[in-house]
MIPA-886647 format. One record per residue: residue number from 1; x negated, y negated, z of N, C-alpha, C in turn. Coordinates in Angstrom, 2 decimals, always signed. Layout:
 sefi     nxx     nyy     nzz    caxx    cayy    cazz     cxx     cyy     czz
  NUM       X       Y       Z       X       Y       Z       X       Y       Z
...
// end
This chain:
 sefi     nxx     nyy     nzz    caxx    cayy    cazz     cxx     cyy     czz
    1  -31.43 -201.80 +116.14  -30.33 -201.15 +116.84  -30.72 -199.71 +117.16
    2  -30.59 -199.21 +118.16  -30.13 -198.19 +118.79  -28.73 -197.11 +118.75
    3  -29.36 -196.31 +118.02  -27.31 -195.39 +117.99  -27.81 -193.78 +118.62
    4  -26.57 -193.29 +118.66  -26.51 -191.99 +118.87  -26.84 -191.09 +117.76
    5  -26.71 -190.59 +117.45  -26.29 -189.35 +115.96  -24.98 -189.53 +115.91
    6  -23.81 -189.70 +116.90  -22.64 -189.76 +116.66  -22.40 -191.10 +116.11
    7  -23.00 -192.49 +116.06  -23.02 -193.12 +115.52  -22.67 -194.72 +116.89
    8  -22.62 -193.78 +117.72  -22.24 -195.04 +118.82  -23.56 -196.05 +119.07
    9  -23.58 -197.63 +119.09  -24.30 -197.94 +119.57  -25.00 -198.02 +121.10
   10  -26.43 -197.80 +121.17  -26.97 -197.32 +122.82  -27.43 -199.05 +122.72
   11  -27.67 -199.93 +122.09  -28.75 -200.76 +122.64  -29.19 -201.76 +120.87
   12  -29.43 -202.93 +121.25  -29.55 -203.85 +120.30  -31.18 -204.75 +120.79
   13  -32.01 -205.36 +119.79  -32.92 -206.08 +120.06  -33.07 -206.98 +118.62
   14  -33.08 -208.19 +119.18  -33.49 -209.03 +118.37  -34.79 -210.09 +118.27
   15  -35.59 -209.91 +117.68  -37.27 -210.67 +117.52  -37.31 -210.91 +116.23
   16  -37.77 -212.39 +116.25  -38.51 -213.79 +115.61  -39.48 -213.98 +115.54
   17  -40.49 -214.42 +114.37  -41.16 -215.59 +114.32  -41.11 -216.64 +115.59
   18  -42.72 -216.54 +116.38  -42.65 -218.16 +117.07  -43.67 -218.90 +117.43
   19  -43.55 -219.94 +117.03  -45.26 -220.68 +117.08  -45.44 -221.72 +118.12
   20  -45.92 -221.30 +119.08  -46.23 -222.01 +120.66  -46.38 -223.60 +120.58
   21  -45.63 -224.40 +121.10  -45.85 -225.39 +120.27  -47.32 -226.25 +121.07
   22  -47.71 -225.85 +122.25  -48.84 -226.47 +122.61  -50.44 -225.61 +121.77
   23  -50.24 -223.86 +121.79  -51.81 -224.06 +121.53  -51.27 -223.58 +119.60
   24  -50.19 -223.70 +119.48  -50.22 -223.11 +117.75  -50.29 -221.78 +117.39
   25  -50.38 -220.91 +118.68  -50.38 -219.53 +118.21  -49.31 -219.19 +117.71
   26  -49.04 -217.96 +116.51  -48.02 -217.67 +115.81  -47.88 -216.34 +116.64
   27  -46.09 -216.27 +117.02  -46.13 -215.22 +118.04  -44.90 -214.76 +118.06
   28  -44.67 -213.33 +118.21  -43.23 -212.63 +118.08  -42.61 -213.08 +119.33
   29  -41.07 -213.49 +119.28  -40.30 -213.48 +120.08  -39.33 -212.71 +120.51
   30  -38.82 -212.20 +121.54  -37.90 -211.19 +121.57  -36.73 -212.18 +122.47
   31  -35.68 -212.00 +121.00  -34.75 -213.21 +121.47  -33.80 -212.83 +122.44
   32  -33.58 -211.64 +122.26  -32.31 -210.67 +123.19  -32.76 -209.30 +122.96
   33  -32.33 -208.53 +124.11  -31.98 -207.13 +124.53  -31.54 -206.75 +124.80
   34  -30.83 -205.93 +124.86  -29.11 -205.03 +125.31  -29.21 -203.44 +125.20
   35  -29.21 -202.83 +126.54  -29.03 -201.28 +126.30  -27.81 -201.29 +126.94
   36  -26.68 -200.03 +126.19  -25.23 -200.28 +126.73  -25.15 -198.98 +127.68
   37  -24.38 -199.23 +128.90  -24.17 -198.64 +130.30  -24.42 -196.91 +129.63
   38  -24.16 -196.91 +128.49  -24.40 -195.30 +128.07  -25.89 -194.91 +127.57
   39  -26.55 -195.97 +127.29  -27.64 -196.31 +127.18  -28.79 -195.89 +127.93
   40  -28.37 -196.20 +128.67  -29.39 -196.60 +130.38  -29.85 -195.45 +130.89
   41  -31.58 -195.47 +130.82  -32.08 -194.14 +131.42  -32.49 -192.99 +130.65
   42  -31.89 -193.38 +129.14  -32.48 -192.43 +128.13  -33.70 -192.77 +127.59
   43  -34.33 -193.89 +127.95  -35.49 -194.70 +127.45  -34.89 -195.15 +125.63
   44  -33.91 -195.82 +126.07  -33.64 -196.92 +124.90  -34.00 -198.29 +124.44
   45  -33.99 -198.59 +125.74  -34.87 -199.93 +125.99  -36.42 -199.80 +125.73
   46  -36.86 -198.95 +126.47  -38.67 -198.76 +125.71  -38.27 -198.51 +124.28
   47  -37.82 -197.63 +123.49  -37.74 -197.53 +122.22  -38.08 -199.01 +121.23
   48  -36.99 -199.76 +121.97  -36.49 -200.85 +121.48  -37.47 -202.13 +121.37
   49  -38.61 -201.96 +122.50  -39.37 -202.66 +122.91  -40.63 -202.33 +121.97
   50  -40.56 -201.36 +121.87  -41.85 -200.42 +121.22  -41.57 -200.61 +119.64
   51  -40.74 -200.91 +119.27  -40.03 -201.11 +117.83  -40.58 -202.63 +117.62
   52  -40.12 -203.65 +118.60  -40.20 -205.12 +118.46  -42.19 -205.11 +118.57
   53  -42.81 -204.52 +119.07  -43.99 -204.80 +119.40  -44.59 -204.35 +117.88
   54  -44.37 -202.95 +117.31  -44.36 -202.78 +115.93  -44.05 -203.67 +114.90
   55  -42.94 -204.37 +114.63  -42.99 -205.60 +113.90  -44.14 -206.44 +114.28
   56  -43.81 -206.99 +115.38  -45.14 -208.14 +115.80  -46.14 -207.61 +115.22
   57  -46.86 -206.78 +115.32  -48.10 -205.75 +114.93  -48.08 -206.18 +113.01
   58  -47.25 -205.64 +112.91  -46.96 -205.59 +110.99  -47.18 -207.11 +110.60
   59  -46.33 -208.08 +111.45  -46.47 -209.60 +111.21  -47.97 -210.32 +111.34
   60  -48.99 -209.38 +112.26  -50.14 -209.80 +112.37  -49.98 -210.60 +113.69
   61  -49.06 -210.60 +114.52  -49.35 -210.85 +115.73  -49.92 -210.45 +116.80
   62  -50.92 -211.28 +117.18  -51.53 -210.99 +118.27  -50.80 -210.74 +120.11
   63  -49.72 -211.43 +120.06  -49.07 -211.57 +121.26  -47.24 -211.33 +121.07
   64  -46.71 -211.28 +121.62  -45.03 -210.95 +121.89  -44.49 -211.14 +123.07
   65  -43.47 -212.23 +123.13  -42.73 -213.24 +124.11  -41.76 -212.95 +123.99
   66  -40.99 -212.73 +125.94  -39.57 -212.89 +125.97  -39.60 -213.80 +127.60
   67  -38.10 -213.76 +127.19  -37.82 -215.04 +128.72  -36.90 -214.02 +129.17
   68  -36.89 -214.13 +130.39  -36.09 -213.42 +132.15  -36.08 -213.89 +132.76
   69  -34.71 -214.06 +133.46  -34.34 -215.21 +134.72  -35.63 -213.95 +135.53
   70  -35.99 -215.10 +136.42  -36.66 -213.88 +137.63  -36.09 -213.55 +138.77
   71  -34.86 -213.77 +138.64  -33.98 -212.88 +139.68  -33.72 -211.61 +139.01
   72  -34.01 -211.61 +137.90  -33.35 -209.93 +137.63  -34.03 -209.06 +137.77
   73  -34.75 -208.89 +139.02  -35.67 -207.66 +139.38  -35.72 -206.51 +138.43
   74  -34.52 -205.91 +138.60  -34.65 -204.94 +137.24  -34.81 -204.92 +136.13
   75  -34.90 -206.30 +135.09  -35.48 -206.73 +133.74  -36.95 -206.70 +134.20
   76  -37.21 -207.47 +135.39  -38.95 -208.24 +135.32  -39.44 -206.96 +135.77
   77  -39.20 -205.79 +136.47  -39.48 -204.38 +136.59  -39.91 -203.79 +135.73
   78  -39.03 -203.75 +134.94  -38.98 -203.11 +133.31  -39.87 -203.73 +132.38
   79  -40.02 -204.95 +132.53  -41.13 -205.69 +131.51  -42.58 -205.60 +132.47
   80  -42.85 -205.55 +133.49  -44.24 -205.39 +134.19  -44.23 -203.87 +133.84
   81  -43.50 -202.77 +133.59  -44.06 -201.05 +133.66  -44.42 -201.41 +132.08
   82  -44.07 -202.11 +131.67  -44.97 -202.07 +129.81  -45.47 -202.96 +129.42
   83  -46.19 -203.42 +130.76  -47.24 -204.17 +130.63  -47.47 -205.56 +130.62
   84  -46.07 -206.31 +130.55  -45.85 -207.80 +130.45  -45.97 -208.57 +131.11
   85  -46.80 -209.82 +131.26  -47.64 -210.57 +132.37  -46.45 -211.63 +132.66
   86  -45.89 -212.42 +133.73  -45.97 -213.62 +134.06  -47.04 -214.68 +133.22
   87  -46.45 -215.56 +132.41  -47.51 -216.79 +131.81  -47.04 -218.34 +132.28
   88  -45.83 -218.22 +131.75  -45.51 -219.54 +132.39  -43.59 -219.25 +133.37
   89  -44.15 -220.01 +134.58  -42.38 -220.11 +135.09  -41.95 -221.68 +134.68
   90  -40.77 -221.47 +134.73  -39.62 -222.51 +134.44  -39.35 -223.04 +135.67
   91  -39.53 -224.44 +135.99  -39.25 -224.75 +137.53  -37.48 -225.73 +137.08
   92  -36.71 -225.34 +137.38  -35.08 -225.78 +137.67  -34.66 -226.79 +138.91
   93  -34.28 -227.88 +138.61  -33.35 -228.34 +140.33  -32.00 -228.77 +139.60
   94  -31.36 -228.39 +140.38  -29.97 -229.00 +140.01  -29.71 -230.61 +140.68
   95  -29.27 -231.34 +140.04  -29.34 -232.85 +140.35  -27.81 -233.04 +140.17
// end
């Protein structure tokens, strides 16, 4: 979590344990992220990111995974300026 000094929350992140189930790599997940509208622009979200990559690190992970619709330009923005590749897309049809 993310707070102020006044004690308000700016922003939440939550990362897991996760083991790929095709090649077996053991790998941090970043299950959710949330910086709140008061948040935004103070670099809370890098904080937050930079925190989760630190665990991974401590856990002995080599790699750290999150999922983004890829319409949200401004998430997949934010995850390509710190470096985060495209690995696999999700192909969807509605039936």
């Amino acid at each position: 979590m993310a707070e102020e000094e006044t004690g308000e929350l700016l922003g939440f992140i939550e990362v897991k344990p996760h083991k790929d189930f095709l090649s077996g790599i053991e790998q941090g997940n970043i299950v959710a992220i949330a910086v709140s509208s008061k948040g935004e622009g103070k670099g809370v979200g890098k904080r937050l990111m930079e925190k989760a990559e630190e665990w991974a690190h401590q856990k002995g992970y080599h790699q750290i995974i999150l999922n983004v619709f890829a319409k949200n330009d401004r998430a997949v923005n934010f995850y390509k300026h710190l470096n985060y590749e495209t690995e696999v897309l999700k192909m969807v049809k509605e039936i």
